[in-house]
N, C-alpha and C positions, 0 to 999 in steps of 0.2 A: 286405800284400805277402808271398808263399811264398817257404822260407828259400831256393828257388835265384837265384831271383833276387835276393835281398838279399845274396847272396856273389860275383855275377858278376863282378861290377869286381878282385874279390881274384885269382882265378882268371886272370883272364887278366895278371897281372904275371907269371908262369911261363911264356910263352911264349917262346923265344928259337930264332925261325928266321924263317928269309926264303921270304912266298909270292909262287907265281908267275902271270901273269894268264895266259890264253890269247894274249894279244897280245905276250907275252914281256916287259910291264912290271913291272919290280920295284917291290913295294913293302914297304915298312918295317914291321918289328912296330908300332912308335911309330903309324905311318898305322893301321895296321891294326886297332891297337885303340881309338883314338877312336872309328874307326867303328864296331864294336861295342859300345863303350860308349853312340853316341846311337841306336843301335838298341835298347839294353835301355834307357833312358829311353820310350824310347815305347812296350815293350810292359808296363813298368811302371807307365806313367800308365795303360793303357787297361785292365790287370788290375786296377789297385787303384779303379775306379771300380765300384762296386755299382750293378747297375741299380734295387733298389730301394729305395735311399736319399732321399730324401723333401728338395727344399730349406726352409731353415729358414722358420718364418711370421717377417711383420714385427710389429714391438707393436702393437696392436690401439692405435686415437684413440677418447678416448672421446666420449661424446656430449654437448653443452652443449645442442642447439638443439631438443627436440623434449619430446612428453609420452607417458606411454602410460595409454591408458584400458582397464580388462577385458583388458586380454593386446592390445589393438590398439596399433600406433605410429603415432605422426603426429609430424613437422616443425612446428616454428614458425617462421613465414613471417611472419608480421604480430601488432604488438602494438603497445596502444593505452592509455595512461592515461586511464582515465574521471576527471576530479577533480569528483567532488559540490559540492564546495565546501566537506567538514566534516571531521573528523581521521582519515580515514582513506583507504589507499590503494587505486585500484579499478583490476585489468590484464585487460587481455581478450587471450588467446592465440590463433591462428590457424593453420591449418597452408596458408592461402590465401594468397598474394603481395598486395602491393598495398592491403592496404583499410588505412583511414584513421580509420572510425569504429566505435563500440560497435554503432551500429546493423548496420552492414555485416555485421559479424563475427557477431553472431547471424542475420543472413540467411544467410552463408553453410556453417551447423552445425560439429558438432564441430570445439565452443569450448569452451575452460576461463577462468574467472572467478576467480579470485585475488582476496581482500580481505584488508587486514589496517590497523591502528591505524599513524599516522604514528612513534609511540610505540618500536614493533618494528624501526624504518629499521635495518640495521647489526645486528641481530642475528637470532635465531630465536625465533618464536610458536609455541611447543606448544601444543595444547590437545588435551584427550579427554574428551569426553561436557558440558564447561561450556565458558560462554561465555568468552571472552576479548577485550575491546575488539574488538569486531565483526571478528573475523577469521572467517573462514570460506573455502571451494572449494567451486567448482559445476563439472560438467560440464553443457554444454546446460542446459536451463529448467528442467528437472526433478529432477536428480540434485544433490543436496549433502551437504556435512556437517551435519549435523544434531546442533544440541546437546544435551543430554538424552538421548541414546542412546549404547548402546557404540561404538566405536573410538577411533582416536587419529591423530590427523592433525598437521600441521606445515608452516609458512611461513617461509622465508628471504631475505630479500631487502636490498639494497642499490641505492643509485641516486644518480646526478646529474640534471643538467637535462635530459642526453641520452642515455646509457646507465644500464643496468639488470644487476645480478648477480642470479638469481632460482632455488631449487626451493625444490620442494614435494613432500607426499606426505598422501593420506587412505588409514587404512586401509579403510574404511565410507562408503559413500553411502549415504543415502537420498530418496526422492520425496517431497515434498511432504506427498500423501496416499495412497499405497500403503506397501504391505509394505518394508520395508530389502530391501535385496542386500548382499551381501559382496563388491561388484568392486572394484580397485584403483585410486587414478586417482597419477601423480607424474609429475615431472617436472624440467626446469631450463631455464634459457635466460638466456643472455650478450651484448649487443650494443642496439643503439640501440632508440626508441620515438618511438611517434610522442602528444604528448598532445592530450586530447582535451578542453575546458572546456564544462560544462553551462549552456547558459544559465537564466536564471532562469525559473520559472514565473510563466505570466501570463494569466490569467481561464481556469487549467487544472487539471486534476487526474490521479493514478495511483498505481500503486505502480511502484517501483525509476524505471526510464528512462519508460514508458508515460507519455505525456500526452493527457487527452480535455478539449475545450474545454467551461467552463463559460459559457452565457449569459445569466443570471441569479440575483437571489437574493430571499429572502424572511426578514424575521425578524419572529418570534414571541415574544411575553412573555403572561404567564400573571397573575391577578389573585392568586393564592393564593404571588406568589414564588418559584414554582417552578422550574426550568429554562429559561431563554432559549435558543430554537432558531433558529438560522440553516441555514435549504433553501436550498443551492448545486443547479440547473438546467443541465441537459443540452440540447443545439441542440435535442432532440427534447422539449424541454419535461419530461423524467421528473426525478423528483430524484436526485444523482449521489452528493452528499454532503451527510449530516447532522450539526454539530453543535451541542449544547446542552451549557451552561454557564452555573454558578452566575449568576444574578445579580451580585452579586457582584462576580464576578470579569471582566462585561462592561467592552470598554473598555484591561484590564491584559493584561499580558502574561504567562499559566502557564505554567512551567517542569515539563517531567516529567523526573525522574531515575534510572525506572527503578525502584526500590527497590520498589514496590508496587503496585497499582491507581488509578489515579487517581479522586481524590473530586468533582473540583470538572466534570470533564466526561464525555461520553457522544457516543460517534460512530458514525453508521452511514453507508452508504455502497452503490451499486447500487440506489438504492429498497429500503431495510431492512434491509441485511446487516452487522449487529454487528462493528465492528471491536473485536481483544481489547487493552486499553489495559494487561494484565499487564504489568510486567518493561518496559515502553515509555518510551524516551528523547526529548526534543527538546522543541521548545515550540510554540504557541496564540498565537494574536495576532486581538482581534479593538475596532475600533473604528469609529465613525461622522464624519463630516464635512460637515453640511450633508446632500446626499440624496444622500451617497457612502458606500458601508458599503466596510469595505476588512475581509477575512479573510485569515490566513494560518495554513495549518498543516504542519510539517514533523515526522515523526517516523520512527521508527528501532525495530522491533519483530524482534529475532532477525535482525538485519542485512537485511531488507526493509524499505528505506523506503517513508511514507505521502505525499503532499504534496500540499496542497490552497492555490490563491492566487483571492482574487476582488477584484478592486476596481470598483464601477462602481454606479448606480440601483438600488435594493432597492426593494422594498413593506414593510408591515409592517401587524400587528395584533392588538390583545391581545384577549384571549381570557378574559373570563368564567367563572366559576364557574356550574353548574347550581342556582340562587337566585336570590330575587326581593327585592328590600330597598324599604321602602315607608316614607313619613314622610307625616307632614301638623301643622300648626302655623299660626297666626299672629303677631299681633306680640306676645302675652303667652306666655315662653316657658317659661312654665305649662303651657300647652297642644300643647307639641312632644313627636310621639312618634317613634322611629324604632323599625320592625323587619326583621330579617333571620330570611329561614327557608332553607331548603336544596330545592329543588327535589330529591323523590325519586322521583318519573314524571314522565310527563307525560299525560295520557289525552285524548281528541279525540272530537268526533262530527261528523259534516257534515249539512248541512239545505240540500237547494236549493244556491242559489249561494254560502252561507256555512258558514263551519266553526269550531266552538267550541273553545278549548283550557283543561284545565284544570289549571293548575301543584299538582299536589300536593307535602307536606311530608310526606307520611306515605305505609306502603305499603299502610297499613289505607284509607285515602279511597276512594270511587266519586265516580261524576261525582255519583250521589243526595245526596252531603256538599256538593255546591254553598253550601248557607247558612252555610259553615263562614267565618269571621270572619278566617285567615288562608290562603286557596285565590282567589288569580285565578283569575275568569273570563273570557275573552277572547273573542271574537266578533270576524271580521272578513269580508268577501271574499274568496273564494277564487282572486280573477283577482289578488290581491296576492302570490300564493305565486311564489316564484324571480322577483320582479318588480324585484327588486334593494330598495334604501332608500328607503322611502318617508316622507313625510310624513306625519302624524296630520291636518292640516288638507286635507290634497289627498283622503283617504278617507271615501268616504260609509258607511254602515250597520256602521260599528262600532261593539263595546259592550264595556265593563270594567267589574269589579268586583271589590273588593278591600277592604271594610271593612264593619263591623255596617250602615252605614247605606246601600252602595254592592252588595248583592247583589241579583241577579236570582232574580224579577223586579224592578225597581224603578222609578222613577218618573223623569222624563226630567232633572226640575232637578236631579236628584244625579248627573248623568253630570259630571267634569270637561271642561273647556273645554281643548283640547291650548295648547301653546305655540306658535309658529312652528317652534321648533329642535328641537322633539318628535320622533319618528321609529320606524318598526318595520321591524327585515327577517325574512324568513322563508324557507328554504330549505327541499329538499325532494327528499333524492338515496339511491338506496339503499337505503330504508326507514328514512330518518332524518332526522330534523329540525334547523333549526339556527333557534333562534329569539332574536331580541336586541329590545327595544325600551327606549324611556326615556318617559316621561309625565309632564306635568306641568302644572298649571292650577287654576284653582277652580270649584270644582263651585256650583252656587246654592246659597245660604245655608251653605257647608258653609268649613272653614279651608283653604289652601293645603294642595295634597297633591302627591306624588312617586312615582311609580312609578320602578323600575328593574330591568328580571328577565331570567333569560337560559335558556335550556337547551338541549343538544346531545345529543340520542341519539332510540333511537324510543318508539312512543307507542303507547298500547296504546287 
């Protein structure tokens, strides 16, 4: 306010006379200078307002409910407790109203994936660059923290049955399998949830949420004790998941803890794609019941789970060594001998309608070593090949040989007489062979004898 006006009021107490109106009414100093006083009230108010004084802002509210990715903001509208089942908690964010489940919320994109250890409820999981009880942040499928690499990220969280206190903040994503980025992802959010319980898996497989239906299985054991392999079967017949395990340990149930490699198993998965069992938590379950194989597998590798369940009808077949084991004896057991050699080719000729095979032990052999004292020779029909299991009694013009006095050529009474239970298969895919038979019988004048031989690759 300017000093005239801020004296005006002073000023007029020095008045002392009487004015006069045109209409000849008198009025009083006292009237008179009220009214000038509410007259310099109002030219007072209207001078001391600055036209460009600026109204005060109000406090800024801050933000509970939302995240920002890259410099982008989005609301969180929907949130979903995924519960695994296992000790850790899974939140799926939304900036979409309404959805209800994990699936939803990845259908509907930019979504943030929250995990962290039940462990952490009530206070805060830092971590930067190491693992921490499976905590981790993902934006969408592709973008997370990543352990083993630089930044430093952080999870807070609190919760009841129905509401949730929650930020977060990664200073570093990275993809899967691209290059790192340095974008920001954080956030918070305050208020109810909706949960969401995973049912069990069942004759299925995947990682994290994905489930692809298994329709079969197959298991495999090995003559030499080697790894027991169960083929888990895809609707389209491929194999989905592989796993093989000690011996051993068929039947028990492995615990992996994480700490190292695991010894006792091996898994692939896709038709042959190496799953990495480093650093991998959780357990293997694998038993028989009558002609019910039941598998179970659950694990946890850098916070992406594995899980594999099958219960139902298997096949099964063990699998021979590339070797031929031969005995002959009778009742003086003087006269019992048994040998094992190693099948180290296999070499073939065909003639006509038949075709010879000769198991060699050595890589020095020709089929010219025929008269060699441990080298089957086998002769059979060629209409027997991929004919499935046949019988030694149900085939005409085959010929074996397999000892000083059993080589070709030879003389008919020293052929053995097959058993009924006798049997040869022969396949024949690829350029490779898959051959198994058993023999057994006595030859004229000669002792009980045994054949048993097997070999699986090609033939020269």
């Amino acid at each position: 306010m300017s000093e005239p006006f801020h004296l005006f009021p002073y000023y007029l107490m020095y008045i002392d006379f009487f004015v006069y109106l045109p209409d000849k009414e008198i009025i009083t100093m006292t009237m008179f200078r009220q009214i000038l006083l509410t007259m310099a009230a109002v030219i007072v108010a209207a001078v001391g307002c600055d036209k460009n004084t600026q109204p005060t802002d109000s406090p800024k509210q801050e933000r509970t409910n939302f995240f920002v990715y890259d410099g982008y903001s989005f609301e969180i509208n929907s949130v979903v407790h995924f519960d695994k089942g296992d000790n850790s908690v899974e939140l799926w964010l939304s900036p979409e109203s309404g959805l209800t489940t994990s699936e939803a919320i990845e259908k509907a994109g930019d979504f943030v994936v929250v995990n962290t250890n039940v462990s952490y409820l009530g206070g805060k999981d830092r971590f930067s660059g190491q693992p921490s009880k499976s905590s981790f942040l993902r934006y969408g499928n592709n973008l997370e923290f990543t352990y083993g690499k630089e930044g430093i990220a952080y999870i807070e969280l609190s919760m009841t049955d129905t509401e949730l206190t929650l930020s977060f903040m990664s200073e570093k994503l990275y993809t899967r399998s691209a290059a790192e980025t340095s974008v920001m992802l954080q956030g918070s959010y305050t208020g109810k949830y909706i949960k969401e319980i995973e049912l069990p898996y069942s004759n299925e497989w995947g990682f994290d949420k994905e489930r692809k239906a298994l329709a079969k299985a197959h298991y495999q054991t090995y003559e030499d004790d080697s790894f027991s392999t169960f083929t888990l079967y895809d609707e389209a017949g491929s194999p989905a998941v592989e796993l093989s395990v000690n011996p051993s340990k068929v039947g028990k149930k492995i615990n992996l803890t994480g700490t190292s490699t695991a010894q006792d198993v091996k898994i692939r998965y896709n038709n042959g794609q190496k799953y990495n069992l480093t650093n991998t938590v959780g357990t293997i379950e694998t038993s028989f019941e009558g002609e019910t194989a039941y598998i179970n597998v659950d694990l946890n590798n850098d916070g992406r789970k594995f899980r594999a369940h099958y219960s139902g009808q298997y096949t099964s077949r063990y699998v021979k060594l590339n070797r031929f084991i031969y005995e002959y004896g009778g009742a003086d057991e003087t006269s019992y001998y048994e040998g094992r050699h190693e099948v180290v080719k296999l070499m073939t000729k065909r003639s006509g309608d038949s075709q010879t095979f000769y198991f060699s032990p050595s890589e020095s052999y020709t089929i010219n070593t025929a008269n060699s004292t441990i080298m089957p020779v086998l002769t059979v029909p060629t209409s027997i090949i991929n004919a499935g299991k046949k019988a030694f009694t149900e085939i005409s013009g085959w010929y074996l040989a397999f000892d000083l006095m059993q080589v070709s050529p030879f003389e008919s009474e020293y052929k053995p007489h097959p058993d009924e239970k006798d049997w040869i298969e022969i396949r024949y895919a690829n350029d490779k062979y898959e051959i198994d038979l058993e023999l057994s019988g006595i030859a004229t004048g000669m002792p009980v004898t045994h054949l048993d031989a097997n070999f699986i690759g090609k033939a020269e």
